[in-house]
C-alpha positions as protocol buffer text, in pm:
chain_id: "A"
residue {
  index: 1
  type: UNK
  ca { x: -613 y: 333 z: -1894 }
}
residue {
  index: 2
  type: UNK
  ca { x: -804 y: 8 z: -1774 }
}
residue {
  index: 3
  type: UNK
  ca { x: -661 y: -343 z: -1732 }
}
residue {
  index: 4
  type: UNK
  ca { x: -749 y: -701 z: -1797 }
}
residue {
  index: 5
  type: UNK
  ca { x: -812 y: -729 z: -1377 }
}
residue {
  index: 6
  type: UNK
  ca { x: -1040 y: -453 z: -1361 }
}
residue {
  index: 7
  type: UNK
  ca { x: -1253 y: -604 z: -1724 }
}
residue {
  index: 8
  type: UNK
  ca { x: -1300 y: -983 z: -1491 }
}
residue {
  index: 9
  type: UNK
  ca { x: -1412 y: -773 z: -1164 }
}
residue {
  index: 10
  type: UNK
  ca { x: -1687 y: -633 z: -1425 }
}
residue {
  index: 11
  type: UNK
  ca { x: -1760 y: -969 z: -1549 }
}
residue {
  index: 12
  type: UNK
  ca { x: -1778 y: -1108 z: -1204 }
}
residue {
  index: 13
  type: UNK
  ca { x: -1993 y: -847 z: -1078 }
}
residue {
  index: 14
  type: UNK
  ca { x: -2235 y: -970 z: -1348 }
}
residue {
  index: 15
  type: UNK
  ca { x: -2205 y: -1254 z: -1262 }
}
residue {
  index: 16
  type: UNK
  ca { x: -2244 y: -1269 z: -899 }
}
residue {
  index: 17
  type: UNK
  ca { x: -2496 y: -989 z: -884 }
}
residue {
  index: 18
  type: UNK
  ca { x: -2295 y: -761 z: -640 }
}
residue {
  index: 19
  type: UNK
  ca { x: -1943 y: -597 z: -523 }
}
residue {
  index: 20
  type: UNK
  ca { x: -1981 y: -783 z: -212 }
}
residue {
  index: 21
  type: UNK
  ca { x: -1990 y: -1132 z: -339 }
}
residue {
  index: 22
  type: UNK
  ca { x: -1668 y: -1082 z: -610 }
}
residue {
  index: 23
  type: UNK
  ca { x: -1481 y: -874 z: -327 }
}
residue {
  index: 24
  type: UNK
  ca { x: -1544 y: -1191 z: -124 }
}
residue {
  index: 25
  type: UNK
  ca { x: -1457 y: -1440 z: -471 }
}
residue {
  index: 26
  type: UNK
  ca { x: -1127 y: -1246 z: -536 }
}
residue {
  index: 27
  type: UNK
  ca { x: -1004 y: -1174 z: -230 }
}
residue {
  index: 28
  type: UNK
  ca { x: -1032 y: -824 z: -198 }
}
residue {
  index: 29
  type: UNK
  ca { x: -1187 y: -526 z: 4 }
}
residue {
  index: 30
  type: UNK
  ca { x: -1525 y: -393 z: -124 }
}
residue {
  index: 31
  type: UNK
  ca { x: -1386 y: -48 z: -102 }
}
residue {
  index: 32
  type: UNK
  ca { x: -1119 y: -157 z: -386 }
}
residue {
  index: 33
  type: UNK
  ca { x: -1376 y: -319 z: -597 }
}
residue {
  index: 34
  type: UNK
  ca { x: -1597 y: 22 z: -539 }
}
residue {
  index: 35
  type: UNK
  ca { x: -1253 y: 205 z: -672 }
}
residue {
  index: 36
  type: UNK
  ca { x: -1164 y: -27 z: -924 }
}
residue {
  index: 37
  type: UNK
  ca { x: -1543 y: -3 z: -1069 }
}
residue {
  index: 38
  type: UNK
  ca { x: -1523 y: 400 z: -1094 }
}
residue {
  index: 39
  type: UNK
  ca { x: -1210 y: 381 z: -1245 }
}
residue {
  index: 40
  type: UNK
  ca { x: -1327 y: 171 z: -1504 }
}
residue {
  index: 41
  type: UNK
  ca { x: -1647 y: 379 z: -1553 }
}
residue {
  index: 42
  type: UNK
  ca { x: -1399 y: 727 z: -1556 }
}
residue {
  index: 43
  type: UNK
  ca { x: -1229 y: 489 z: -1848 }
}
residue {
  index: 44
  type: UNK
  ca { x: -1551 y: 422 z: -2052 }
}
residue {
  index: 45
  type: UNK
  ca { x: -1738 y: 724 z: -2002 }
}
residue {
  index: 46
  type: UNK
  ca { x: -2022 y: 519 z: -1874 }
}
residue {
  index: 47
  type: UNK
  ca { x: -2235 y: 493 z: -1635 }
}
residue {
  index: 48
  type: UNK
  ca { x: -2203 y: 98 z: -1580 }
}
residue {
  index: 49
  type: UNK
  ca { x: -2373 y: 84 z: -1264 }
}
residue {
  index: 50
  type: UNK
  ca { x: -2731 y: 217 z: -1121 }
}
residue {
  index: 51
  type: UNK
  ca { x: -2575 y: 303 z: -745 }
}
residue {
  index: 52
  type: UNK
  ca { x: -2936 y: 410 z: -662 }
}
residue {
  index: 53
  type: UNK
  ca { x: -2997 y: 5 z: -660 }
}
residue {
  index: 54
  type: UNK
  ca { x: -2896 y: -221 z: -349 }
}
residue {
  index: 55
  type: UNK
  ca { x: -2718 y: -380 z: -439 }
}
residue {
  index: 56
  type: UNK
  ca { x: -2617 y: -159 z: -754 }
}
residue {
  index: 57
  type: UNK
  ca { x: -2714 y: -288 z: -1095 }
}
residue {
  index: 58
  type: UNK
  ca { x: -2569 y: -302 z: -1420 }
}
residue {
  index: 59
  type: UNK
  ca { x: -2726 y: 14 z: -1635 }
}
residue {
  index: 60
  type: UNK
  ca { x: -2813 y: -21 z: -2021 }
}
residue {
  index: 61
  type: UNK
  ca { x: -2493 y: 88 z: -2089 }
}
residue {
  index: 62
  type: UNK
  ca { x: -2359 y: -143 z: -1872 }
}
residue {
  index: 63
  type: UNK
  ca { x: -2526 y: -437 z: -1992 }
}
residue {
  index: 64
  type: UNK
  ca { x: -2402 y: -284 z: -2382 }
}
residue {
  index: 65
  type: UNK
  ca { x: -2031 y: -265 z: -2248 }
}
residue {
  index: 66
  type: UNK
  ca { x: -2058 y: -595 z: -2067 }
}
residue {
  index: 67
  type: UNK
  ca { x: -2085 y: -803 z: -2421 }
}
residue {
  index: 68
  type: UNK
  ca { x: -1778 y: -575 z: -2505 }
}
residue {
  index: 69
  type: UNK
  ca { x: -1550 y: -695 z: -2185 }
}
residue {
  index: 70
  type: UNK
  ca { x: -1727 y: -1065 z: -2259 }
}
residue {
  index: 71
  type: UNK
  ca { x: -1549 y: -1038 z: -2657 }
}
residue {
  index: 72
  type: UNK
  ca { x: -1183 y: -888 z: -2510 }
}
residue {
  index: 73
  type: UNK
  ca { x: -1214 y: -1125 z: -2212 }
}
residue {
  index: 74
  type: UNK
  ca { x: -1229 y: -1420 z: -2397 }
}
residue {
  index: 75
  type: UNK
  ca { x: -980 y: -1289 z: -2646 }
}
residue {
  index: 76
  type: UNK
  ca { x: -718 y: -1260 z: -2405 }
}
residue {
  index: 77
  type: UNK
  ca { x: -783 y: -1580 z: -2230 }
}
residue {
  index: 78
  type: UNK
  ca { x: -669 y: -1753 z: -2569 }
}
residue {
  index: 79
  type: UNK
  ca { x: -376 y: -1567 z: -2646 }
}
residue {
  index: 80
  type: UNK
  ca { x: -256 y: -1514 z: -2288 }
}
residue {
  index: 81
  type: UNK
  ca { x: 46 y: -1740 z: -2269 }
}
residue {
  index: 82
  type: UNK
  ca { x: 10 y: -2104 z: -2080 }
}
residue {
  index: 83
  type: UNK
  ca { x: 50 y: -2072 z: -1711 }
}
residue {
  index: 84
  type: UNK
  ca { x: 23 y: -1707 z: -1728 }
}
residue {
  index: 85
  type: UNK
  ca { x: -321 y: -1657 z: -1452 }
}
residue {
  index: 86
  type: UNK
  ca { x: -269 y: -1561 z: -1125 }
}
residue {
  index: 87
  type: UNK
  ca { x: -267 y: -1880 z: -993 }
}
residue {
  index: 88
  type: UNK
  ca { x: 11 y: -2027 z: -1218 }
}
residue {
  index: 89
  type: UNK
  ca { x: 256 y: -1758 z: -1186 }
}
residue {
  index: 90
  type: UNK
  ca { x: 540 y: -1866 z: -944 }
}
residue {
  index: 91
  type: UNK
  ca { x: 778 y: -1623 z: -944 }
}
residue {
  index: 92
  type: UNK
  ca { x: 747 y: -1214 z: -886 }
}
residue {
  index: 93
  type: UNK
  ca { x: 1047 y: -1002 z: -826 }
}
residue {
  index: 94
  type: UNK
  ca { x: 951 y: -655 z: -613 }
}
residue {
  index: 95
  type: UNK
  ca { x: 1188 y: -413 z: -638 }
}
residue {
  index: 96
  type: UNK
  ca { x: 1237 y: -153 z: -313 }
}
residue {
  index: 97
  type: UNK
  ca { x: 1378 y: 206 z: -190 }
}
residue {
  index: 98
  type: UNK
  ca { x: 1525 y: 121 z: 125 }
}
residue {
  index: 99
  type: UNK
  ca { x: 1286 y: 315 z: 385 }
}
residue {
  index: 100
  type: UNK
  ca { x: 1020 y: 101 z: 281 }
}
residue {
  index: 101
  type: UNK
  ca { x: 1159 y: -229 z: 382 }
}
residue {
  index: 102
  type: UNK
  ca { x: 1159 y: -96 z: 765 }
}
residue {
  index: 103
  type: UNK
  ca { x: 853 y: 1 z: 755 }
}
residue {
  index: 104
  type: UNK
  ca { x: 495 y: -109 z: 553 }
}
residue {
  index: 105
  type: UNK
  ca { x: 667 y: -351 z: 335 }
}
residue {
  index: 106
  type: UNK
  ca { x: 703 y: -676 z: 545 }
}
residue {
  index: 107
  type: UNK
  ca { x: 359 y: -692 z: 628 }
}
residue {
  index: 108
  type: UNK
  ca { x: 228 y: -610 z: 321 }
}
residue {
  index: 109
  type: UNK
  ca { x: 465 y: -903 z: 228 }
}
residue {
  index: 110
  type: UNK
  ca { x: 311 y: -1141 z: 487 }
}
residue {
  index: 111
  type: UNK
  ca { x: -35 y: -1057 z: 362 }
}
residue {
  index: 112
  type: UNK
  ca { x: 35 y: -1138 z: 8 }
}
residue {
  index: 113
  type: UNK
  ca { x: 202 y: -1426 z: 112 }
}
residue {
  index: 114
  type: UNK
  ca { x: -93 y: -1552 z: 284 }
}
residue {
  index: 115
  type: UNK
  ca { x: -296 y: -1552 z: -60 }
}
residue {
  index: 116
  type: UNK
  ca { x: -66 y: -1598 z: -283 }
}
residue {
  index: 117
  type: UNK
  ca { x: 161 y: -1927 z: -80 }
}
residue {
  index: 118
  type: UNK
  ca { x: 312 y: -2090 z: -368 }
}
residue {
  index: 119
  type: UNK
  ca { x: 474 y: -1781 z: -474 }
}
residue {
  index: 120
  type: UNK
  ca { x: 817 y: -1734 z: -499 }
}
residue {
  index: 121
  type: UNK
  ca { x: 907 y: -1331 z: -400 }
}
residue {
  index: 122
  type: UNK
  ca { x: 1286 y: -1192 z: -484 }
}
residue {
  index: 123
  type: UNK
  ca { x: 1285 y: -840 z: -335 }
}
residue {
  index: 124
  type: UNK
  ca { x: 1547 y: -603 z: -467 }
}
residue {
  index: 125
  type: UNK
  ca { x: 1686 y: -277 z: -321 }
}
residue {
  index: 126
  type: UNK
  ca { x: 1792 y: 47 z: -553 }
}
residue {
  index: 127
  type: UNK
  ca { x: 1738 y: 414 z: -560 }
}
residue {
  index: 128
  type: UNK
  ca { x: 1363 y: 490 z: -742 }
}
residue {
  index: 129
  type: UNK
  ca { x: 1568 y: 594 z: -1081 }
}
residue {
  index: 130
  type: UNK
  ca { x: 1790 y: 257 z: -1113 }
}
residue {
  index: 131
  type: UNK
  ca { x: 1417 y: 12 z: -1031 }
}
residue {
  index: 132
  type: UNK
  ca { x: 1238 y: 217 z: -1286 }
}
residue {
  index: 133
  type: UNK
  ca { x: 1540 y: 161 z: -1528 }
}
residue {
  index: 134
  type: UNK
  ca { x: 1522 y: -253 z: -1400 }
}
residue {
  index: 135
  type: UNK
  ca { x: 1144 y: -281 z: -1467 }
}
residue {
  index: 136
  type: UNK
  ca { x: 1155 y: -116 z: -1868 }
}
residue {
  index: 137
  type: UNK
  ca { x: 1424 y: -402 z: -1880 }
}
residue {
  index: 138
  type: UNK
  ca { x: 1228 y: -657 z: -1731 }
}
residue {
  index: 139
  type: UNK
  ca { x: 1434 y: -762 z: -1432 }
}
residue {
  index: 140
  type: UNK
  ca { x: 1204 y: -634 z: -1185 }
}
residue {
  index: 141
  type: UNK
  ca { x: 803 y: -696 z: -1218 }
}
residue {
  index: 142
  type: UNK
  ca { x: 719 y: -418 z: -1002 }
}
residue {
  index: 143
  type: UNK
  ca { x: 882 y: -166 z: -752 }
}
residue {
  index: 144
  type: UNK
  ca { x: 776 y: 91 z: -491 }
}
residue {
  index: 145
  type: UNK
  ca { x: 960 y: 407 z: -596 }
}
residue {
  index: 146
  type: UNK
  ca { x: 942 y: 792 z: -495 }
}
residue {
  index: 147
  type: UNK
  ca { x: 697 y: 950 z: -762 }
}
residue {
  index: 148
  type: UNK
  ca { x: 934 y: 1096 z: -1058 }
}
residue {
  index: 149
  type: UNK
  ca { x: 842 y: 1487 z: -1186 }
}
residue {
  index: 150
  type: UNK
  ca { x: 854 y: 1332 z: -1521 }
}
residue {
  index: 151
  type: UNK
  ca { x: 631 y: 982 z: -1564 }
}
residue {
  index: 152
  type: UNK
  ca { x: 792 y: 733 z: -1778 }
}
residue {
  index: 153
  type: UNK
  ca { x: 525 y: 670 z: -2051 }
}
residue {
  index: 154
  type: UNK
  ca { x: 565 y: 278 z: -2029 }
}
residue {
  index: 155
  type: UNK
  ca { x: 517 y: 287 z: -1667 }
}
residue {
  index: 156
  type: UNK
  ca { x: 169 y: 302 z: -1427 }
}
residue {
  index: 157
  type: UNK
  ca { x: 237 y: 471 z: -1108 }
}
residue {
  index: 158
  type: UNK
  ca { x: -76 y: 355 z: -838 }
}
residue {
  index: 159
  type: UNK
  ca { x: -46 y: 571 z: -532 }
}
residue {
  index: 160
  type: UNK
  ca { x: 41 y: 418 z: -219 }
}
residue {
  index: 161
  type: UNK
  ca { x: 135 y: 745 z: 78 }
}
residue {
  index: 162
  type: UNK
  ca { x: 269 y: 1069 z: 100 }
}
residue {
  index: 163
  type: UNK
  ca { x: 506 y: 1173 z: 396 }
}
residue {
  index: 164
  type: UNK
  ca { x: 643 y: 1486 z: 522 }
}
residue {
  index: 165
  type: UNK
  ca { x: 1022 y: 1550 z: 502 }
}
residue {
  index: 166
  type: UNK
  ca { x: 1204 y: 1654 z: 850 }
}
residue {
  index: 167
  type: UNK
  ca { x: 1450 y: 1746 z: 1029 }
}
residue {
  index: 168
  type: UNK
  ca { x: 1609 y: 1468 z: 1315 }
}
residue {
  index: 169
  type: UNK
  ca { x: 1812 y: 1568 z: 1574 }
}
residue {
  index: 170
  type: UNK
  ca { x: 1957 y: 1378 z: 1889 }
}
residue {
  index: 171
  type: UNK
  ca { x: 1904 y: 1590 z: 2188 }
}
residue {
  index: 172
  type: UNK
  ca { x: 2219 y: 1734 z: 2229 }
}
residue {
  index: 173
  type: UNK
  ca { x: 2172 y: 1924 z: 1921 }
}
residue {
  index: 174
  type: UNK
  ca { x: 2264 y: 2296 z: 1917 }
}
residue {
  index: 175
  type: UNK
  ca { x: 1953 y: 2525 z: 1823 }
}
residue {
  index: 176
  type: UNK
  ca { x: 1606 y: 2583 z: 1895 }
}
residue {
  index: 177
  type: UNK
  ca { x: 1446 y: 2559 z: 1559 }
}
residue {
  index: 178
  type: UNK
  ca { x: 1561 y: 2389 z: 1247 }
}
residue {
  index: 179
  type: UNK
  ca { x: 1721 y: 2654 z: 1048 }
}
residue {
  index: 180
  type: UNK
  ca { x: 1906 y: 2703 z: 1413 }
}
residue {
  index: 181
  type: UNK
  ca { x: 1998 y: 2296 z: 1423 }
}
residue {
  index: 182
  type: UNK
  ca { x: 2139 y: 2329 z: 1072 }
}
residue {
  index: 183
  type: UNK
  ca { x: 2333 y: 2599 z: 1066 }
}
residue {
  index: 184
  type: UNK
  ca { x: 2491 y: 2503 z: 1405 }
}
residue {
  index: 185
  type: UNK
  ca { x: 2550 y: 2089 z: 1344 }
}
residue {
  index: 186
  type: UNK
  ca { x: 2756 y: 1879 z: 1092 }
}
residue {
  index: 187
  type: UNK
  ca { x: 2490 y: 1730 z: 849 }
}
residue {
  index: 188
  type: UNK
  ca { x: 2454 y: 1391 z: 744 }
}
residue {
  index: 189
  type: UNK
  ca { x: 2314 y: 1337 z: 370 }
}
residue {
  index: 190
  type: UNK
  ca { x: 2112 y: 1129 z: 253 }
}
residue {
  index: 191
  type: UNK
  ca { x: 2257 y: 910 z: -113 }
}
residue {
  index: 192
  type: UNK
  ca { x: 2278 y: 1219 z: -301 }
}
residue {
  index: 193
  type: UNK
  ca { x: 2148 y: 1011 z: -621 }
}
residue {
  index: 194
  type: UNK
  ca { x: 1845 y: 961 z: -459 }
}
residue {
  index: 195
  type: UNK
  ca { x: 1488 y: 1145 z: -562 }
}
residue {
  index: 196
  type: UNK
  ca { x: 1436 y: 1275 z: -162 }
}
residue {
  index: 197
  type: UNK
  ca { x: 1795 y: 1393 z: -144 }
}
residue {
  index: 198
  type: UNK
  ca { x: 1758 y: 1604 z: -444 }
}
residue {
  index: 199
  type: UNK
  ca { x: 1459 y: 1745 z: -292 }
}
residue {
  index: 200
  type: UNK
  ca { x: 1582 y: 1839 z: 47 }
}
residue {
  index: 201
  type: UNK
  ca { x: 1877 y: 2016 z: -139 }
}
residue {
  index: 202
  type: UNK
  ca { x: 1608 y: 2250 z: -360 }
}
residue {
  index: 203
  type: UNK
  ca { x: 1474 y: 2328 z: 4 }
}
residue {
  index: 204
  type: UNK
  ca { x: 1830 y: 2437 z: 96 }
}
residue {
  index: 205
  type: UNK
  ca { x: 1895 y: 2630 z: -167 }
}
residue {
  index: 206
  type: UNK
  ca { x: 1472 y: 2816 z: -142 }
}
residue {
  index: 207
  type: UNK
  ca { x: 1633 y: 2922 z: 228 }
}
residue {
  index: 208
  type: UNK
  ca { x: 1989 y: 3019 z: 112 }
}
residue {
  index: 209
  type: UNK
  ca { x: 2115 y: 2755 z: 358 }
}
residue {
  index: 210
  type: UNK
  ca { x: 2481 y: 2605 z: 291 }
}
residue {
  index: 211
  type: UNK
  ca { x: 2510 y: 2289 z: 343 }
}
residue {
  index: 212
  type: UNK
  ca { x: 2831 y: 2116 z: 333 }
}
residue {
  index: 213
  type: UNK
  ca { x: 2845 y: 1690 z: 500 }
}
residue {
  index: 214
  type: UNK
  ca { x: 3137 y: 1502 z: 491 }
}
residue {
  index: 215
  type: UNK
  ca { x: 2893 y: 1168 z: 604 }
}
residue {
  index: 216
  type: UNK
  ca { x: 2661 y: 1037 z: 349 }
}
residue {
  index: 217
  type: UNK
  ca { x: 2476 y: 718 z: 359 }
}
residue {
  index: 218
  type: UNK
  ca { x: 2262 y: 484 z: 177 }
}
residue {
  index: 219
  type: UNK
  ca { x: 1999 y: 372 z: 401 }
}
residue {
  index: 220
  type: UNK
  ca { x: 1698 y: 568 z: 617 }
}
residue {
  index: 221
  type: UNK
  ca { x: 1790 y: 376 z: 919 }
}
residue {
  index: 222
  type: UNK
  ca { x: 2205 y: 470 z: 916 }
}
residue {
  index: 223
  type: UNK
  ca { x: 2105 y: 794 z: 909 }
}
residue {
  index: 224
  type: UNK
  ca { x: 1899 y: 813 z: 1197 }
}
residue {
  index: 225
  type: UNK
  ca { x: 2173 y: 542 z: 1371 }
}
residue {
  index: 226
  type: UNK
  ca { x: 2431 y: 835 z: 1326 }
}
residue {
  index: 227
  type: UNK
  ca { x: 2188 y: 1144 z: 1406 }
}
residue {
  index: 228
  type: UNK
  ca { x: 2076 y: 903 z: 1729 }
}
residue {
  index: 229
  type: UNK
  ca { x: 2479 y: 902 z: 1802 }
}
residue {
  index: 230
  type: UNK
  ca { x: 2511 y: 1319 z: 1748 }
}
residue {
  index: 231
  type: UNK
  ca { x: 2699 y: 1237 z: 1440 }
}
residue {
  index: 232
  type: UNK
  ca { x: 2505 y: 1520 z: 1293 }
}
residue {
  index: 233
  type: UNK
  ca { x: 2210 y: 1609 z: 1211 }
}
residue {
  index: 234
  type: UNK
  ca { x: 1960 y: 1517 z: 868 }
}
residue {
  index: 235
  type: UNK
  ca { x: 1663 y: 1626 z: 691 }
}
residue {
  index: 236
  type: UNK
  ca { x: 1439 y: 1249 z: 574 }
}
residue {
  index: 237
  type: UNK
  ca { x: 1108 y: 1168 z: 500 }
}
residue {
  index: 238
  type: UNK
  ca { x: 824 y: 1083 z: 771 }
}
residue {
  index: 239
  type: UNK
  ca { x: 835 y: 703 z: 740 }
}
residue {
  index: 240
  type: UNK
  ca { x: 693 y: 467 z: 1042 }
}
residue {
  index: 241
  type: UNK
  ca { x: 763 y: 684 z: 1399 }
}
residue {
  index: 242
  type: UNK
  ca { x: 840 y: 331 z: 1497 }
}
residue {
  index: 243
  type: UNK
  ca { x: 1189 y: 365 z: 1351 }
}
residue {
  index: 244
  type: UNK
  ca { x: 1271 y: 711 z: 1505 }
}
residue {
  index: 245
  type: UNK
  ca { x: 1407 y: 684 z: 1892 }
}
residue {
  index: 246
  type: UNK
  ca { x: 1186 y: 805 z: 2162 }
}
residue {
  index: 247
  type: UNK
  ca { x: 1438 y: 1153 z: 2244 }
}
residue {
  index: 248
  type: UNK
  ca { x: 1491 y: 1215 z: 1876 }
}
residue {
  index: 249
  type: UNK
  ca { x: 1379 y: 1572 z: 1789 }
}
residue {
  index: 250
  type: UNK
  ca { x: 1186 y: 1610 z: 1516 }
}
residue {
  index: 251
  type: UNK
  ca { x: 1088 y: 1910 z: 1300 }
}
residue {
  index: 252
  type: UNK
  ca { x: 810 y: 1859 z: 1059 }
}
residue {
  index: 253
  type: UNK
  ca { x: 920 y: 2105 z: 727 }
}
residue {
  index: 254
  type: UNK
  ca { x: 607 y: 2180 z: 646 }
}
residue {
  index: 255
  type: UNK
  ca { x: 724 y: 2377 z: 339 }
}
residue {
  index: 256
  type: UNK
  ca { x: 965 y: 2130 z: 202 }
}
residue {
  index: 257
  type: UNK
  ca { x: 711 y: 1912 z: 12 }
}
residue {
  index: 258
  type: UNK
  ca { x: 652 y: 1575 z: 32 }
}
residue {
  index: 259
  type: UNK
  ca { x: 787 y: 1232 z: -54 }
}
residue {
  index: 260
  type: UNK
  ca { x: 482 y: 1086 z: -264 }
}
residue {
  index: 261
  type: UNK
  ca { x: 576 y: 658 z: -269 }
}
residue {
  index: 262
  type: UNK
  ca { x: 403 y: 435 z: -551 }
}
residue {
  index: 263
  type: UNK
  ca { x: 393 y: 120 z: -682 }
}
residue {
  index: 264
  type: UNK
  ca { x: 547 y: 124 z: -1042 }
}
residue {
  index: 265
  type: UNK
  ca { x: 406 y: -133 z: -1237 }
}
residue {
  index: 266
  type: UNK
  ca { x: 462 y: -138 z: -1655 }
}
residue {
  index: 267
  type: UNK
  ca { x: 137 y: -103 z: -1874 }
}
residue {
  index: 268
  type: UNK
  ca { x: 203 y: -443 z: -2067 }
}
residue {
  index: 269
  type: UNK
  ca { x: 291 y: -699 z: -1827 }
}
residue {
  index: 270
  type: UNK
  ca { x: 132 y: -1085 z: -1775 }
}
residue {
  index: 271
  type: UNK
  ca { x: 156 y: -1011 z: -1440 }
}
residue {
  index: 272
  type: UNK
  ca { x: -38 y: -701 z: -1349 }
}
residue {
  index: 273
  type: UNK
  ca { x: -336 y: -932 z: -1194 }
}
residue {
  index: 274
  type: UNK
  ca { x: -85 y: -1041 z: -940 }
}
residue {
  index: 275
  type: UNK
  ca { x: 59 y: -653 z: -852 }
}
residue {
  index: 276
  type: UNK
  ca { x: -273 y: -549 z: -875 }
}
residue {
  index: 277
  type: UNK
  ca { x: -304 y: -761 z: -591 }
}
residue {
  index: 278
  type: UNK
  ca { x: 1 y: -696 z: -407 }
}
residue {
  index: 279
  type: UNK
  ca { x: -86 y: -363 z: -438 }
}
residue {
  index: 280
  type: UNK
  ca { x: -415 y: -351 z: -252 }
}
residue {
  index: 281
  type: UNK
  ca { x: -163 y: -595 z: 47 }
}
residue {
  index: 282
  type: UNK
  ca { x: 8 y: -252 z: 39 }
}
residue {
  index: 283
  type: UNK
  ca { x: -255 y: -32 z: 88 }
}
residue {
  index: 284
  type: UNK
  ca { x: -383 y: -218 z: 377 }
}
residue {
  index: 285
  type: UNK
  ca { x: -71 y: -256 z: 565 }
}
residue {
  index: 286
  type: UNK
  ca { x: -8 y: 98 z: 503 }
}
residue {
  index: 287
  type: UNK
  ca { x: -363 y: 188 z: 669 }
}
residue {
  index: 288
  type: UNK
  ca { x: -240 y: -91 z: 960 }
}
residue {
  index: 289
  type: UNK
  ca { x: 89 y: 76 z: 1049 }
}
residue {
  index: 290
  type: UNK
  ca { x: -63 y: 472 z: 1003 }
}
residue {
  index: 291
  type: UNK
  ca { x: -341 y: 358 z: 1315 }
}
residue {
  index: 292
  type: UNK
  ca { x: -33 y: 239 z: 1534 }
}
């Protein structure tokens, strides 16, 4: 599935003559053009471009399919509703899983700030099943959830990381390894509602391990304020080391899967130029904070 955004970088590339020059127009990284381009091309079954040109050029086919996006182009551009392009939208509202706000999301926020400065930004915290429930009702544009098993079919999920789940311990912990550490520590849980908590307890259950907690919080950062405090001990995902104390122990549970975090954006939406956007701000503040 293509969208309007990825039909103008087409058009622009035709019209500028090269990624370069439209990454430079719209504000984006050649590498996302490059991607952006393919995934158009995977869309059409086309070869658009001849990559063997520098810079590439638009192929027969291309040139054929450009007078296509040059009809649906101008077709949406008169029934797209008044004040509706990126520049006159004022008002986005991101919803959030907790984790991320301590980690990738404020600068990914600063970033899109920076291009977008007459934007007004509402960000809203929830668990990845109550934001995906907000966004088929239209009170949240967009939110950076934990990958469901199951897709919704109205929603687009665009990859942003993957991290490891592990075990945290303070250093007073008892035991060496981490079935050791949990069988020998009061656990605390993570919202049991949540998409990660219901994956930690399937890795429980794969290593017959019994888990009972009589903590359980909310937030990434209360748990690792009570495991910090030898409240207990707690199984989360691999989010910015930044937030995890220098004498924390950590166990990487290598077999436990991962937490896979996207941007969940629905497939008919006047706003998808702008997320499209604020997507690529995540990307690249993700790619700043993994280098720390």
């Amino acid at each position: 599935m293509t969208d309007i955004k990825s039909l103008d970088i087409f058009r622009q590339i035709a019209e500028l003559g090269s990624f370069q020059a439209t990454a430079q127009n719209m504000g984006m990284s050649l590498s996302a053009i490059s991607l952006q381009m393919k995934r158009l091309e995977q869309f059409a079954q086309l070869k658009l471009f001849d990559r063997s040109k520098k810079p590439p050029r638009l192929t027969r086919d291309g040139l054929i399919y450009l007078e296509k996006v040059n009809a649906v182009l101008d077709c949406w551009h008169d029934i797209e509703p008044h004040g509706s392009t990126q520049s006159g939208i004022k008002h986005l509202t991101i919803g959030t899983v907790h984790s991320v706000l301590s980690s990738f999301l404020p600068m990914a926020l600063k970033q899109y700030r920076q291009q977008m400065p007459d934007l007004d930004l509402v960000v809203r915290l929830g668990e990845s099943y109550d934001l995906e429930t907000e966004i088929q009702a239209g009170t949240v544009d967009a939110a950076i959830v934990s990958r469901p098993i199951k897709p919704i079919t109205d929603i687009d999920y665009y990859d942003l990381r993957s991290e490891e789940l592990a075990l945290i311990a303070s250093p007073n912990a008892v035991g060496n390894n981490a079935i050791e550490i949990l069988n020998n520590n009061a656990y605390v849980r993570y919202n049991r509602t949540a998409r990660i908590a219901i994956q930690v307890e399937d890795w429980f259950t794969k290593h017959g391990l019994d888990i009972h907690s009589k903590m359980e919080i909310d937030t990434l950062e209360g748990i690792i304020a009570l495991v910090n405090a030898g409240l207990g001990v707690s199984v989360v995902p691999m989010v910015s080391q930044l937030l995890f104390p220098e004498d924390m122990q950590i166990f990487p549970l290598k077999d436990a899967g991962i937490r896979q975090l996207v941007l969940a954006i629905p497939r008919i939406s006047r706003h998808i130029p702008n997320l499209m956007t604020f997507h690529e701000c995540l990307k690249k503040a993700i790619d700043d904070e993994d280098k720390q």
